[in-house]
C-alpha positions as a LaTeX table, in Angstrom:
\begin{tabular}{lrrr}
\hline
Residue & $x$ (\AA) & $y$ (\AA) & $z$ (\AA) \\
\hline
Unk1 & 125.17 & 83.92 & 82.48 \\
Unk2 & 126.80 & 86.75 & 84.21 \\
Unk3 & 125.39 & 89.28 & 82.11 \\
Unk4 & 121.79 & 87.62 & 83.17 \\
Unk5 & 122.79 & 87.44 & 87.01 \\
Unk6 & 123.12 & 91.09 & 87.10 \\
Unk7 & 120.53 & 92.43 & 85.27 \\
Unk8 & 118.13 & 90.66 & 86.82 \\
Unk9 & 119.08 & 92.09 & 90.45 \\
Unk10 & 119.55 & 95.48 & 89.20 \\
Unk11 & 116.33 & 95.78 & 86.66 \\
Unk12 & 113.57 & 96.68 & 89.54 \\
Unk13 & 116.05 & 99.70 & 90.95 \\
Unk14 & 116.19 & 101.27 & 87.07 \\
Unk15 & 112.51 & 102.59 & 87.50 \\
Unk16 & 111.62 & 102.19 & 90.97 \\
Unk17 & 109.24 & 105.29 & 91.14 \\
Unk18 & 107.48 & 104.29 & 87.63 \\
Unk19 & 107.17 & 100.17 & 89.75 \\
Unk20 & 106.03 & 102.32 & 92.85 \\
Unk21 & 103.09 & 104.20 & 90.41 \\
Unk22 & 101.93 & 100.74 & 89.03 \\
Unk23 & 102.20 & 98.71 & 91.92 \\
Unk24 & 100.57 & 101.83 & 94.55 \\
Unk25 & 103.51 & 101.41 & 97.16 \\
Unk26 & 105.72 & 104.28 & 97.80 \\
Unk27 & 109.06 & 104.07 & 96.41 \\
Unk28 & 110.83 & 102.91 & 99.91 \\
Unk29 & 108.76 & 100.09 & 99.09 \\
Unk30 & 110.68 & 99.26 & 96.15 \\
Unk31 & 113.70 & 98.17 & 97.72 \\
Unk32 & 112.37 & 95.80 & 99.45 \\
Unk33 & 112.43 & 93.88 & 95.69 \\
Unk34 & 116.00 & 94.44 & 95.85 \\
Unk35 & 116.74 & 93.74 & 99.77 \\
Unk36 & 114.74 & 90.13 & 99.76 \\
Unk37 & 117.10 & 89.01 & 96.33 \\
Unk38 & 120.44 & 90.16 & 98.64 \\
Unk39 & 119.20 & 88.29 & 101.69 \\
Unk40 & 118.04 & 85.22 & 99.70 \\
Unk41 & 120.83 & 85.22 & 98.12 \\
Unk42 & 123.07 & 85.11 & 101.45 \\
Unk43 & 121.00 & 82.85 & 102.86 \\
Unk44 & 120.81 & 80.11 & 99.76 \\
Unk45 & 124.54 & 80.56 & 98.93 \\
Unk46 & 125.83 & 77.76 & 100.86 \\
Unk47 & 123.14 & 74.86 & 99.58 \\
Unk48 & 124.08 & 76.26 & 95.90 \\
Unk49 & 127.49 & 75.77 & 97.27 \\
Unk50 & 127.16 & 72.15 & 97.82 \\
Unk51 & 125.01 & 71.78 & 95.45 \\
Unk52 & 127.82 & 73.15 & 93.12 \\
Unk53 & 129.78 & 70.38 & 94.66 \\
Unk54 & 128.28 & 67.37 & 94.14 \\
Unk55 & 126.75 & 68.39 & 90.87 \\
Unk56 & 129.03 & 70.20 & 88.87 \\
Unk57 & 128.93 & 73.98 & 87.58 \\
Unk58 & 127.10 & 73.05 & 84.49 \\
Unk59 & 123.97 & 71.49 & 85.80 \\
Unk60 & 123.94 & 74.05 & 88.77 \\
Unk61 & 124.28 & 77.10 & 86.39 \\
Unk62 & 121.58 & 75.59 & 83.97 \\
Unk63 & 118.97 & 75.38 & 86.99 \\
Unk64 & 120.10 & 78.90 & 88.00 \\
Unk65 & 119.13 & 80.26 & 85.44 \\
Unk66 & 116.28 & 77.98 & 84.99 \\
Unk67 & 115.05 & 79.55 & 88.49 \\
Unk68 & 115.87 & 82.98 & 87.32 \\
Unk69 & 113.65 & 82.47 & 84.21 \\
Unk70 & 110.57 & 81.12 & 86.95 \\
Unk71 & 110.95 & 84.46 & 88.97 \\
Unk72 & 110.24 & 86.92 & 85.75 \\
Unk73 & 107.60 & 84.80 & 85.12 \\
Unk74 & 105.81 & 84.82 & 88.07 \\
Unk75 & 106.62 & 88.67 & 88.21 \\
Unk76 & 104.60 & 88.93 & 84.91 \\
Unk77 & 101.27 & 87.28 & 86.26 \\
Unk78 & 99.68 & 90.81 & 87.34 \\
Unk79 & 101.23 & 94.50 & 88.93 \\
Unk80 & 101.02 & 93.32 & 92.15 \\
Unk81 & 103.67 & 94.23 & 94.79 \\
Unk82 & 103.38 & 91.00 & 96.76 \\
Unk83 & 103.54 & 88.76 & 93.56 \\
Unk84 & 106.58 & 90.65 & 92.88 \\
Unk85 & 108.07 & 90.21 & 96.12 \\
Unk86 & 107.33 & 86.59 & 96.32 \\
Unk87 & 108.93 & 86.34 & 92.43 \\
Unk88 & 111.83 & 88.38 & 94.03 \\
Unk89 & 112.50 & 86.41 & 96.66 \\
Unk90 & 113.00 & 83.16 & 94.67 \\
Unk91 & 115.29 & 85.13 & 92.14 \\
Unk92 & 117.31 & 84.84 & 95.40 \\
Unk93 & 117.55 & 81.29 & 94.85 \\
Unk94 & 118.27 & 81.28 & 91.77 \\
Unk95 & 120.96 & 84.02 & 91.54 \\
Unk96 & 123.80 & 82.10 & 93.42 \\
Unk97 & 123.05 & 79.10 & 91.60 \\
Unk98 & 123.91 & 80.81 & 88.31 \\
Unk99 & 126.60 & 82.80 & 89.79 \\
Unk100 & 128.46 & 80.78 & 91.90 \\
Unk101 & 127.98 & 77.99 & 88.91 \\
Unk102 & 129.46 & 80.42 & 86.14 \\
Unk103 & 132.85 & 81.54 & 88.17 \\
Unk104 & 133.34 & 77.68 & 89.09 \\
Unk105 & 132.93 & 76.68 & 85.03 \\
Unk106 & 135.44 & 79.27 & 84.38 \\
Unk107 & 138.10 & 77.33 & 86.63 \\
Unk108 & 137.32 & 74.21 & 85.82 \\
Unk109 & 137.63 & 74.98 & 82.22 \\
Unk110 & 140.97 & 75.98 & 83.28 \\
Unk111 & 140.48 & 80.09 & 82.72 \\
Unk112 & 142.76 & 82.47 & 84.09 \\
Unk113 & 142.30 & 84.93 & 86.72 \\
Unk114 & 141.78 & 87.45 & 83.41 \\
Unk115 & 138.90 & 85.35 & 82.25 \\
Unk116 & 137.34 & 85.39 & 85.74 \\
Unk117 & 137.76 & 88.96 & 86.31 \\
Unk118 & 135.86 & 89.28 & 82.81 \\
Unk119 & 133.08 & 87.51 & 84.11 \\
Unk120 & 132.39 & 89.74 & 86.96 \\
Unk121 & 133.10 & 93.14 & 84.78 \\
Unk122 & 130.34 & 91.72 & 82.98 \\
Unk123 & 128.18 & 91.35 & 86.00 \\
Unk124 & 128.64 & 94.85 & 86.72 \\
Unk125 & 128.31 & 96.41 & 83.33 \\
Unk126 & 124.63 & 94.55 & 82.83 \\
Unk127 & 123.86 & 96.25 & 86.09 \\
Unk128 & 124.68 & 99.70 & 84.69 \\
Unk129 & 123.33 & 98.92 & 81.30 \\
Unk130 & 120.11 & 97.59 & 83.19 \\
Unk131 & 119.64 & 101.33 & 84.86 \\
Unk132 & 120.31 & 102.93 & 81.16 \\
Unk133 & 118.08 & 100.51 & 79.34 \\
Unk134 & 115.03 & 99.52 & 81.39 \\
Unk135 & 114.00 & 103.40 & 81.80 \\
Unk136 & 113.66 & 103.58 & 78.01 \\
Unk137 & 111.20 & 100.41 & 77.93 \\
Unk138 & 108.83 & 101.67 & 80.30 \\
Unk139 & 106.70 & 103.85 & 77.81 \\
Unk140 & 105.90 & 100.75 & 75.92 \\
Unk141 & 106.23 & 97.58 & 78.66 \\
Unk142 & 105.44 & 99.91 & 82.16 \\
Unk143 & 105.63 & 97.19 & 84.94 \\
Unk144 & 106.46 & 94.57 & 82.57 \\
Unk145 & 109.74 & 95.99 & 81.23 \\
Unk146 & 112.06 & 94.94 & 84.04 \\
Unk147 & 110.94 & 91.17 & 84.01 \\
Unk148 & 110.59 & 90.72 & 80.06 \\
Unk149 & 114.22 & 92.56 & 79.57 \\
Unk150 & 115.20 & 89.74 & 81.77 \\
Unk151 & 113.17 & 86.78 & 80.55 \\
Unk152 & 115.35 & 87.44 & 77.38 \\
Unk153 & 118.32 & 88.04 & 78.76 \\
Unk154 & 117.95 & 84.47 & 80.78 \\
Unk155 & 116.92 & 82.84 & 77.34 \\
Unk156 & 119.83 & 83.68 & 75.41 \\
Unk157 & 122.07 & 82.66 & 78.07 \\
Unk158 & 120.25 & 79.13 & 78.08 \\
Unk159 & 121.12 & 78.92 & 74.33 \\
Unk160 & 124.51 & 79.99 & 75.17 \\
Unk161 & 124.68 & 76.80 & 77.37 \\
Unk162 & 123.17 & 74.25 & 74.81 \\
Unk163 & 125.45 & 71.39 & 73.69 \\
Unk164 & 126.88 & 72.04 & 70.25 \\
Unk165 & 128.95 & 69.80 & 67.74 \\
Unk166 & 132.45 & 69.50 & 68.62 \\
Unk167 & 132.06 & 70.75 & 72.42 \\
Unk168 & 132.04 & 67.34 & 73.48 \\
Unk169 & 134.73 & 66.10 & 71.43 \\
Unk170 & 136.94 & 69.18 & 72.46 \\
Unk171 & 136.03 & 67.89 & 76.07 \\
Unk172 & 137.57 & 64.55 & 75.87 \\
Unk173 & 140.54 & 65.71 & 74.39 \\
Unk174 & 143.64 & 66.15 & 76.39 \\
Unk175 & 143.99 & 70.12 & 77.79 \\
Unk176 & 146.88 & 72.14 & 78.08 \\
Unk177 & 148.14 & 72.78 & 82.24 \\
Unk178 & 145.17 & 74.75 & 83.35 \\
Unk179 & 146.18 & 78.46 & 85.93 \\
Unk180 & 148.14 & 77.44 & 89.04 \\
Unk181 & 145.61 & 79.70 & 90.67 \\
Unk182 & 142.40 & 78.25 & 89.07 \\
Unk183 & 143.42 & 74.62 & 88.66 \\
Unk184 & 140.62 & 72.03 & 89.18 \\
Unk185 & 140.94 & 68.81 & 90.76 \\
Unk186 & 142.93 & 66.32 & 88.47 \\
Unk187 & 141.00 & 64.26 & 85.76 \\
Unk188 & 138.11 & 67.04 & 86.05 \\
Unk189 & 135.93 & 67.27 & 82.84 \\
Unk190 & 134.58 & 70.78 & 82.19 \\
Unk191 & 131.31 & 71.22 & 83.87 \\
Unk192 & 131.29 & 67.70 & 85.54 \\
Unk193 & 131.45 & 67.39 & 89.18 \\
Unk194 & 134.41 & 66.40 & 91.08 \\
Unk195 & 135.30 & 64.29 & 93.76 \\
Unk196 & 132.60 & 65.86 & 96.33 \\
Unk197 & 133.63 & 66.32 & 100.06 \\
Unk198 & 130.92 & 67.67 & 102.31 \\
Unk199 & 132.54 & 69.66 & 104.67 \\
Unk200 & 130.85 & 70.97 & 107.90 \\
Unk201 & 130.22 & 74.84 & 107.85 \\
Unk202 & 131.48 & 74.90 & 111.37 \\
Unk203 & 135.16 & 73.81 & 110.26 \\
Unk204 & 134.66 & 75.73 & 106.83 \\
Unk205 & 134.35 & 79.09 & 109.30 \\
Unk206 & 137.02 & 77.64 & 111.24 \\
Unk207 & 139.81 & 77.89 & 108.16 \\
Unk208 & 141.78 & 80.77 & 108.68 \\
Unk209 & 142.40 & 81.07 & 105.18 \\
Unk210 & 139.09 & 81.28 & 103.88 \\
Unk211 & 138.32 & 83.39 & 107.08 \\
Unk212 & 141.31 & 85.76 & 105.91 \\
Unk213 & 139.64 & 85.95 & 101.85 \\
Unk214 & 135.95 & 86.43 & 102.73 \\
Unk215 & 137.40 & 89.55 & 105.05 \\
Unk216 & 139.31 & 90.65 & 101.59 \\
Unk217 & 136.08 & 90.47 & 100.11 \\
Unk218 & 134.39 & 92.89 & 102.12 \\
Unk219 & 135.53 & 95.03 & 100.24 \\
Unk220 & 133.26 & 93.99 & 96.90 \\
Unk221 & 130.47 & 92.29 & 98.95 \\
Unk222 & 129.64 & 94.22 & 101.67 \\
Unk223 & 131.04 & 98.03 & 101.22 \\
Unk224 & 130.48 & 98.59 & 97.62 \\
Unk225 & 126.55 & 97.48 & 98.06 \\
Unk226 & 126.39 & 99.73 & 101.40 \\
Unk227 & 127.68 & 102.31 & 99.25 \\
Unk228 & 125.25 & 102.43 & 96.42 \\
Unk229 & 122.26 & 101.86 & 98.18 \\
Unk230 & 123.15 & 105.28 & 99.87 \\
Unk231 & 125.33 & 107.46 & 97.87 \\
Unk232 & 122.49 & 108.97 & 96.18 \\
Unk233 & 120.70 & 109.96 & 99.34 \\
Unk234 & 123.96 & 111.49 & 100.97 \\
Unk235 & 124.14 & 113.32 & 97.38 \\
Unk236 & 120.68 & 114.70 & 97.33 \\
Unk237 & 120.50 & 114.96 & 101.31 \\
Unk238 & 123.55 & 115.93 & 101.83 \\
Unk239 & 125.54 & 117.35 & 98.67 \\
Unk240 & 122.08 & 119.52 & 97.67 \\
Unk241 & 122.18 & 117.59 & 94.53 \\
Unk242 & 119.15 & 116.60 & 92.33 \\
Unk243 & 117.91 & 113.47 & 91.79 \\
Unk244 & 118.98 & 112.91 & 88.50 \\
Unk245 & 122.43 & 114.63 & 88.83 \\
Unk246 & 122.97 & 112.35 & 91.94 \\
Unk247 & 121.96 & 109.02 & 90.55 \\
Unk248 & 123.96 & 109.90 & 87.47 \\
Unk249 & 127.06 & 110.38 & 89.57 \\
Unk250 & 126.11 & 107.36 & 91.78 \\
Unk251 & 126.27 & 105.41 & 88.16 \\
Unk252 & 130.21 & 106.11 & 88.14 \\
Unk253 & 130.93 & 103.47 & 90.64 \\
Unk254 & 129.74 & 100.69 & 88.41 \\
Unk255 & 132.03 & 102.25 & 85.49 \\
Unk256 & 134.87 & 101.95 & 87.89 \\
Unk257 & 134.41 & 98.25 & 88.95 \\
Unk258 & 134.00 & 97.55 & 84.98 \\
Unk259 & 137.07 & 98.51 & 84.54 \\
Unk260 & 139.12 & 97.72 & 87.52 \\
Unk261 & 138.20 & 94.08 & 87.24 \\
Unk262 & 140.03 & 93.05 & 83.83 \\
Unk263 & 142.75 & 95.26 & 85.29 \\
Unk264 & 142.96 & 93.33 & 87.92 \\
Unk265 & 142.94 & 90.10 & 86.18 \\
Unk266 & 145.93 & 91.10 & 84.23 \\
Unk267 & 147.91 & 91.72 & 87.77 \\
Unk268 & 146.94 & 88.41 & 89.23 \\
Unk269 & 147.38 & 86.56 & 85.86 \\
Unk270 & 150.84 & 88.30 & 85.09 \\
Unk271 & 151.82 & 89.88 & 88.10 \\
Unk272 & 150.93 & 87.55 & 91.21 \\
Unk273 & 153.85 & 88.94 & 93.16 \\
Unk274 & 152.54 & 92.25 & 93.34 \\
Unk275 & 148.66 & 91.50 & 93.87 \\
Unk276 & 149.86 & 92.10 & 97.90 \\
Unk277 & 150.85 & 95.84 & 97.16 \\
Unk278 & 147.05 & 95.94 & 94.65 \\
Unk279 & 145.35 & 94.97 & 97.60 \\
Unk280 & 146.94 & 97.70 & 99.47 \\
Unk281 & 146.56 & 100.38 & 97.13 \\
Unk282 & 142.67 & 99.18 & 96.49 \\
Unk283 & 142.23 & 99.95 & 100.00 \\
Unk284 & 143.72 & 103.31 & 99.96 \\
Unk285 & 141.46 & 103.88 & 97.04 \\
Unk286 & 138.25 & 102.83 & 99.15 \\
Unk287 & 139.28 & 104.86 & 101.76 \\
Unk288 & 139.54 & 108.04 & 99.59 \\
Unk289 & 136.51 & 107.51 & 97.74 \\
Unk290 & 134.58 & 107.02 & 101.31 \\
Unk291 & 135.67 & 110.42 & 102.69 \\
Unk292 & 135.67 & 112.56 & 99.19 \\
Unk293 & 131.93 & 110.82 & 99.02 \\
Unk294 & 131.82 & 112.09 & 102.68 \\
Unk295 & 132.50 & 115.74 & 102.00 \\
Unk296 & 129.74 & 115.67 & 99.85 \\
Unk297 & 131.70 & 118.90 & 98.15 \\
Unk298 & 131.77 & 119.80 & 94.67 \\
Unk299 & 130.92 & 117.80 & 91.65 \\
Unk300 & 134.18 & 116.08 & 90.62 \\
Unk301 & 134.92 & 115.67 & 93.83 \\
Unk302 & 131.72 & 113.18 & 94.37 \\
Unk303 & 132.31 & 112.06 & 91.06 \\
Unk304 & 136.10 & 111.05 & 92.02 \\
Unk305 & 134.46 & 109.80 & 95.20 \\
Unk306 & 132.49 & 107.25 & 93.20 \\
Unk307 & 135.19 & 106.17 & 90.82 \\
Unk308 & 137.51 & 105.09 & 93.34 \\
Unk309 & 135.10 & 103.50 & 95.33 \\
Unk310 & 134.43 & 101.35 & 91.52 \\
Unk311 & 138.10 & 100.72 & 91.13 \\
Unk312 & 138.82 & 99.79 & 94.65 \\
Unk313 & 137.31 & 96.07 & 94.54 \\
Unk314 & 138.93 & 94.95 & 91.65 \\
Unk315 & 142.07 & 93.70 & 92.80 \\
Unk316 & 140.50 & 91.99 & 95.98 \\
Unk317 & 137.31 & 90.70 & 94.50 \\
Unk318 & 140.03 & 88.60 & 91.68 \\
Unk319 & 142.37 & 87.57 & 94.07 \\
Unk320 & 139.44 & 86.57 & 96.55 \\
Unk321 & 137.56 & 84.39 & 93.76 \\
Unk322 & 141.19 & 83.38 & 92.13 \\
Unk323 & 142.56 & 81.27 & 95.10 \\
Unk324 & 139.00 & 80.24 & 97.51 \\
Unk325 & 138.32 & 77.40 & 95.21 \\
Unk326 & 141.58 & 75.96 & 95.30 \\
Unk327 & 142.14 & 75.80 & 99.14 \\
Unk328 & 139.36 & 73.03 & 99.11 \\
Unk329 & 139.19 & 70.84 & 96.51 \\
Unk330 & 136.73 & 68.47 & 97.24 \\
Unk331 & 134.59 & 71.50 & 98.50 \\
Unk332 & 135.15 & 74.31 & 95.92 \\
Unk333 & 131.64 & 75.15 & 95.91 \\
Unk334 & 131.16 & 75.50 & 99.20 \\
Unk335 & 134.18 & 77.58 & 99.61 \\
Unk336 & 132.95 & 80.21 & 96.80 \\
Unk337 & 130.00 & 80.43 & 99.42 \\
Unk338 & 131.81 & 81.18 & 102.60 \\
Unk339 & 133.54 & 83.74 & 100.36 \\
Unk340 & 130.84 & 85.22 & 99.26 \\
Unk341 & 127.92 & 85.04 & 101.46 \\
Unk342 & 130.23 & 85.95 & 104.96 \\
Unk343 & 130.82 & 89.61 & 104.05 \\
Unk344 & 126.89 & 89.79 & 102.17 \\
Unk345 & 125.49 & 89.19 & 105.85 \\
Unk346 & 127.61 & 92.52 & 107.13 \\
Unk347 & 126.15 & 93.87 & 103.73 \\
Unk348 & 122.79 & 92.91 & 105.30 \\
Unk349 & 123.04 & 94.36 & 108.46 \\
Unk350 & 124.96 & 97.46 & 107.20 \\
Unk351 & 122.50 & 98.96 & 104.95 \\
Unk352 & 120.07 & 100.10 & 107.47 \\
Unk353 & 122.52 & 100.81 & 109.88 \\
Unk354 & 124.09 & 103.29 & 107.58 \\
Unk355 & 120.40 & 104.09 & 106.50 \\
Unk356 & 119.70 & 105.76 & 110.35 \\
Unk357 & 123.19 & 107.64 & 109.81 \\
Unk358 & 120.73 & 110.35 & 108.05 \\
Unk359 & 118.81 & 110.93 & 111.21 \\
Unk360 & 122.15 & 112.12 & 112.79 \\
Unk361 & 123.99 & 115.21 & 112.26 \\
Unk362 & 125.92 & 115.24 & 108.85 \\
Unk363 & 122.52 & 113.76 & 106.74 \\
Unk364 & 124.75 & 110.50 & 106.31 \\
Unk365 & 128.40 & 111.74 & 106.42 \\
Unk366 & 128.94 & 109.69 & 109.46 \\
Unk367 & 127.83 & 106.33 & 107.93 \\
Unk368 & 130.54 & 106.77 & 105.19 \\
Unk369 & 133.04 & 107.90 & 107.72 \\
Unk370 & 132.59 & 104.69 & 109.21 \\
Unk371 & 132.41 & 102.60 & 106.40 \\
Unk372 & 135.93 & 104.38 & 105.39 \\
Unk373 & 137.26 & 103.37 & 108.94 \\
Unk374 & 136.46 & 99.80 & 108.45 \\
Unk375 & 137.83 & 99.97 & 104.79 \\
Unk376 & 140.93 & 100.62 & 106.08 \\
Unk377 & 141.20 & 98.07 & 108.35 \\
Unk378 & 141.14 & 95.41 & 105.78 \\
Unk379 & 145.18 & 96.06 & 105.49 \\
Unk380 & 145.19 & 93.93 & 108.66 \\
Unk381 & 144.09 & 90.63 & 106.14 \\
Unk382 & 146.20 & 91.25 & 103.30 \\
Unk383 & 147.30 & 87.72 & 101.08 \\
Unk384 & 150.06 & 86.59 & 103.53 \\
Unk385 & 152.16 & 85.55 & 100.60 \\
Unk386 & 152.06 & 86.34 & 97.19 \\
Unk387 & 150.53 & 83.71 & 94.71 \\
Unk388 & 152.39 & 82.04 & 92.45 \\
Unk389 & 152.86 & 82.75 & 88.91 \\
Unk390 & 149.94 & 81.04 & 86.61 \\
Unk391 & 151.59 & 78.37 & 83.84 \\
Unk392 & 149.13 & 78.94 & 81.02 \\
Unk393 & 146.72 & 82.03 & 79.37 \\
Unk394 & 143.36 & 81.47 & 78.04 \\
Unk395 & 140.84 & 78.19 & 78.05 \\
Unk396 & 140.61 & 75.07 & 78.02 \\
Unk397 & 138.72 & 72.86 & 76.22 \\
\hline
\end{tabular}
């Protein structure tokens, strides 16, 4: 499911001048079929939310990527831009469905922090597979390759979720103490919904300690997609780089969060205590990777740049994810959404911001500057206490 989720956002940006060619936009155009998924996707996050809620992660997760399936379809009607936009837009729909659905099965299966830090390196490595892969199809598939690439991605994860003998049996059976930091509600089957609570956004925004988490998150939600949408321009524009040699360093950052994310798990699964002192250290690691991006200087200095900016969320991003759920029961859903969609709208607003950085003196150095500045002001919402130890390792059920 994960793997799905984030090949299906990143596919379109893996060949965006061949898409511009076929479709006869220019290549700006382009990412508008990744912009309308992100704002969709902020947008829908709190009805998949509820929806998560009432229905249970199963059922939502299913009609994620049910809805993720639809979009490639309609995609592959004809090379039309505004088909694909429209297909685009309700991949936005279906996105948080799937995503918020998979990371809430994980807990209520009773998976540790480890397993859920798993599931999003695997988000992030489809992405960077989808920019090695896709290329290579477009001799054969041209327009097509993209949505096809994902139509079977989406199809094997459906098979994935079939029922199969002995899952439900293993279901009814007793299972062992799930993570203190992922427990679901009591008497909880895997997948089913729980006691649902509808809880006002207004008094969701209004808990400090969600509040305090979707700030945390920033970090993973809101920087790291600022980042990539523009660390190839500062590169070229800035650096002197090529194309190639700049998108191929831009590519480190995703290696980074692939492997800072089952780090991470480890710390918050084994090491809760100390996940305070990982958050700080994640944000020095931001910081530096802003301003050695910034300098736009030698070659393994932008390519450090990019790998701490990778490695940076993991810590954060876990702990974020780890405890949001737990803080409302009833509402675990809709908590994943504040979490989530909160720092996507700053994500929103901060990509063209940092976009008219390159009219300015410094061809973009002053949008990372900034985004280094704020980076460093996350130290002011570290966890105010650290999280207690989880009982158990590995599933349940």
């Amino acid at each position: 499911m994960s793997f799905a989720v984030g090949w299906s956002y990143a596919n379109v940006s893996a060949v965006a001048p061949e898409l511009a060619q076929d479709y006869g936009v220019s290549v700006p155009s382009i990412g508008f079929l990744t912009m309308i998924v992100l704002a969709v996707f902020t947008v829908t996050q709190l009805p998949a939310g509820r929806a998560l809620d009432r229905l249970g992660p199963t059922r939502v997760g299913a009609a994620g990527l049910v809805v993720i399936g639809l979009s490639n379809g309609i995609a592959l009607i004809d090379n039309s831009f505004w088909i694909a936009l429209a297909a685009r837009a309700l991949l936005g729909v279906g996105t948080p469905l799937a995503y918020l659905g998979g990371l809430e099965l994980i807990r209520r299966l009773g998976g540790s922090s480890q397993l859920l830090a798993g599931f999003g390196a695997v988000n992030g490595a489809s992405m960077g597979l989808a920019l090695l892969v896709v290329p290579q199809l477009d001799g054969l598939l041209a327009w097509r390759g993209p949505y096809l690439s994902s139509e079977v991605l989406v199809a094997l994860a459906l098979l994935a979720m079939l029922p199969r003998p002995g899952r439900a049996a293993r279901r009814r059976a007793p299972a062992p103490a799930p993570a203190a930091d992922l427990a679901p509600a009591a008497g909880a089957l895997p997948g089913a919904p729980v006691a649902y609570l509808r809880v006002p956004l207004a008094e969701l925004l209004r808990d400090r300690q969600l509040l305090r988490l979707a700030v945390m998150n920033f970090s993973s939600a809101a920087f790291s997609p600022i980042i990539s949408s523009w660390v190839v321009a500062l590169l070229v524009e800035a650096g002197g780089y090529s194309n190639r040699t700049a998108g191929a360093i831009g590519s480190i950052s995703l290696l980074g969060l692939v492997a800072s994310r089952p780090v991470a798990g480890w710390l918050v699964h084994h090491r809760p205590g100390r996940v305070r002192a990982g958050v700080v250290v994640s944000a020095a690691m931001g910081v530096g990777g802003c301003l050695a991006l910034a300098v736009a200087g030698p070659l393994w200095l932008a390519i450090a740049g990019c790998l701490l900016v990778g490695v940076a969320t993991g810590v954060p991003w876990t702990h974020v994810f780890s405890r949001a759920p737990t803080l409302r029961p009833g509402a675990a859903g809709s908590s994943l959404a504040v979490v989530s969609g909160v720092p996507l709208l700053f994500a929103i607003a901060g990509i063209p911001l940092v976009g008219l950085t390159f009219a300015l003196p410094g061809d973009g150095r002053i949008g990372f500057v900034v985004i280094a500045v704020l980076w460093a002001a996350l130290l002011f919402v570290l966890p105010a206490q650290p999280a207690q130890p989880e009982r158990t390792q590995g599933v349940a059920g």
